[in-house]
N, C-alpha and C positions, 0 to 999 in steps of 0.2 A: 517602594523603589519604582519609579519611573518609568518605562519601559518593558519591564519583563512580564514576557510571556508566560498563560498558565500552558501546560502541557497538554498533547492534545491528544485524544485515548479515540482508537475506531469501537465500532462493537462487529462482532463476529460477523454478521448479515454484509456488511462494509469489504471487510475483509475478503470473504468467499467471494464476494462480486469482484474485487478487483485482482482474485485469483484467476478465478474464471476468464477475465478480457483477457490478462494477460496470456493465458494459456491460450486463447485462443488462435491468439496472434501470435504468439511465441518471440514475444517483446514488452520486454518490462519497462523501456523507454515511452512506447507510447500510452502503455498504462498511468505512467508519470505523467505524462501533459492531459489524460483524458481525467484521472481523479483529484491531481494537486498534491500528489505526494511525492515525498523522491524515492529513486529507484532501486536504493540500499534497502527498504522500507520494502517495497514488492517482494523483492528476493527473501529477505527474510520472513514475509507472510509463508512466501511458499517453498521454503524451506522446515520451516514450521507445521507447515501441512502435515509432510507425511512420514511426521515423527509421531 
């Protein structure tokens, strides 16, 4: 099938870094334009965290 995308998987080290800017800055908008993911994607990293 033409077009479709494989899925795309971070690894933890990924993750923790674009916890960390985020947090930094305490904006997950510009975590989004610094990594290339979207911002639903952030929040659920770090929501995820600190379960």
């Amino acid at each position: 099938m033409p077009g479709k995308r494989k899925r795309q998987a971070y690894d933890n080290a990924f993750k923790i870094r674009v916890i960390e800017f985020a947090e930094n800055l305490i904006n997950n908008s510009a975590a989004e334009r610094e990594f290339g993911i979207s911002e639903k994607r952030i929040e659920n990293y770090r929501n995820y965290m600190y379960i």
